[in-house]
C-alpha positions as CSV (number, residue, x, y, z in Angstrom):
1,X,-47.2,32.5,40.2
2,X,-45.8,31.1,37.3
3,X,-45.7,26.6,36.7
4,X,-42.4,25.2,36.0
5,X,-42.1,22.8,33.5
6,X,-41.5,19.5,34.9
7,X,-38.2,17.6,34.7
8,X,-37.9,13.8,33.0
9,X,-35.5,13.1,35.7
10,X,-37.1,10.6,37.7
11,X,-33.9,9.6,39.5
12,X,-33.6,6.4,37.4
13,X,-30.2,6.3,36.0
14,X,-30.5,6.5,31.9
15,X,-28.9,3.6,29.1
16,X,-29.2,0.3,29.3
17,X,-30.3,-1.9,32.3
18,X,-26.3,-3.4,31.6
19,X,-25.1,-0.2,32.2
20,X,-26.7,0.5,35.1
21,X,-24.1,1.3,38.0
22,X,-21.1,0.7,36.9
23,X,-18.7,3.9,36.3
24,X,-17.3,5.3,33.2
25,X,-13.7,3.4,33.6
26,X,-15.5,-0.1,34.2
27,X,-17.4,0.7,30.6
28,X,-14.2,2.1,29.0
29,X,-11.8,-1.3,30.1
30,X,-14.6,-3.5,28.1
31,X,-14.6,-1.6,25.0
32,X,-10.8,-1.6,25.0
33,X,-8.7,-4.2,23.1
34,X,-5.7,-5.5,23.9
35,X,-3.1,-5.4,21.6
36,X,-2.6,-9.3,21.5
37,X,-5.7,-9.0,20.4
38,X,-5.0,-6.8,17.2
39,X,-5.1,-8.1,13.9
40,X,-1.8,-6.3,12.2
41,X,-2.7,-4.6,9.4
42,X,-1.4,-6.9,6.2
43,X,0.2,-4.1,3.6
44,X,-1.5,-3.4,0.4
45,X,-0.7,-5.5,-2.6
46,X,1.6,-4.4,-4.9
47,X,0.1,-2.9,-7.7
48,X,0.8,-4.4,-11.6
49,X,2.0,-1.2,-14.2
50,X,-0.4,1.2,-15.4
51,X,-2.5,0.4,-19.2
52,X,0.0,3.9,-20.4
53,X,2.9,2.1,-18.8
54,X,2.0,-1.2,-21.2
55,X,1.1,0.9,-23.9
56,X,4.8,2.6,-24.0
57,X,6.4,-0.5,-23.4
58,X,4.7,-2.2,-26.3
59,X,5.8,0.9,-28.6
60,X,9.3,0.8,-27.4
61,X,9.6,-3.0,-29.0
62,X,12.1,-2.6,-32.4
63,X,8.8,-4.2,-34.5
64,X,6.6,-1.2,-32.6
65,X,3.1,-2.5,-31.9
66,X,-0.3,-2.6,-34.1
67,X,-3.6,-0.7,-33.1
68,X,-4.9,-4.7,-32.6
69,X,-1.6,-5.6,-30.1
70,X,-2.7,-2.0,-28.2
71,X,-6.6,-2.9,-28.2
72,X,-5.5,-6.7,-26.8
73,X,-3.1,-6.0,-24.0
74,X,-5.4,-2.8,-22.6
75,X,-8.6,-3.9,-23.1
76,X,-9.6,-1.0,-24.2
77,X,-12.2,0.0,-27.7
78,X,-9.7,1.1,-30.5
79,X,-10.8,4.9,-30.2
80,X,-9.7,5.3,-26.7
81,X,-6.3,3.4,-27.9
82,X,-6.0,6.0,-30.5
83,X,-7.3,8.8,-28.2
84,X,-4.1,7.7,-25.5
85,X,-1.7,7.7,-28.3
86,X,-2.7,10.9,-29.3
87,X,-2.1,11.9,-25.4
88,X,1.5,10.6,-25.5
89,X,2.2,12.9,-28.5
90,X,0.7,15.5,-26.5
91,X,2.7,14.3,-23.4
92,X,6.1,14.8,-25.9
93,X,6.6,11.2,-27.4
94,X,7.3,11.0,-31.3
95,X,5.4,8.3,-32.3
96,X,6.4,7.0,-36.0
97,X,3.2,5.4,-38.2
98,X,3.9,2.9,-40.5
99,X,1.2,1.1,-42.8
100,X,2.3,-2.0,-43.9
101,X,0.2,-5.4,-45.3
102,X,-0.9,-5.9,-41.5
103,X,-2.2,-2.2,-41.3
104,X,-0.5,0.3,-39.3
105,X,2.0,0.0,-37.1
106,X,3.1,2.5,-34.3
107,X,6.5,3.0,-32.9
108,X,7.9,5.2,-30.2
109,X,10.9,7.2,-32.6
110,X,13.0,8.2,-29.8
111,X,12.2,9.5,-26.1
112,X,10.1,12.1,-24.8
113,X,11.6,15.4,-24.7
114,X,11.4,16.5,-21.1
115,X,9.0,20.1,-21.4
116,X,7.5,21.5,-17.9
117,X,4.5,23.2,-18.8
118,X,4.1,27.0,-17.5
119,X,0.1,25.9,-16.1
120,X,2.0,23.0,-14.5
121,X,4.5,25.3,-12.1
């Protein structure tokens, strides 16, 4: 003869003494919100241009801009203001470097020449 294992099913329903009796529909219609009781979702803020976006905008200006005007309006150290610059000339922008009594001066020369990379198709 061989002993079964015995069950933990004592007849007691399981869960919470709250839950105790009531069906699956009764539990489900609490849980449920009414949609007059919805907050609407609010839409995201709008979203100010991006540190390249200023930094191009600043170079576009007819007196161009100075590593100090670049450092001040991004926030950035001066080597990662150099190291973007050095992007947008890898990005296609002709930048033109003048040094003058204030120190050097960077101006966008004319637009970006539109060039799809082959890695990028």
């Amino acid at each position: 003869m061989t002993k079964r294992k015995a069950t933990r099913n004592t007849g007691v329903p399981s869960g919470p003494p709250s839950a105790r009796g009531r069906t699956a529909t009764d539990r489900a219609a609490e849980v449920t919100v009414e949609p007059s009781q919805a907050t609407p979702a609010e839409p995201a803020p709008a979203r100010g241009p991006t540190k390249q976006a200023v930094i191009i905008g600043l170079l576009q200006r007819p007196a161009g801009a100075t590593l100090a005007d670049l450092v001040a309006a991004t926030g950035w150290l001066p080597h990662t203001t150099r190291a973007a610059l050095t992007r947008l000339r890898q990005a296609g922008h002709v930048l033109d470097k003048t040094t003058g009594e204030s120190g050097a001066v960077y101006r966008i020369a004319k637009p970006a020449r539109v060039v799809r990379s082959r890695k990028a198709a």
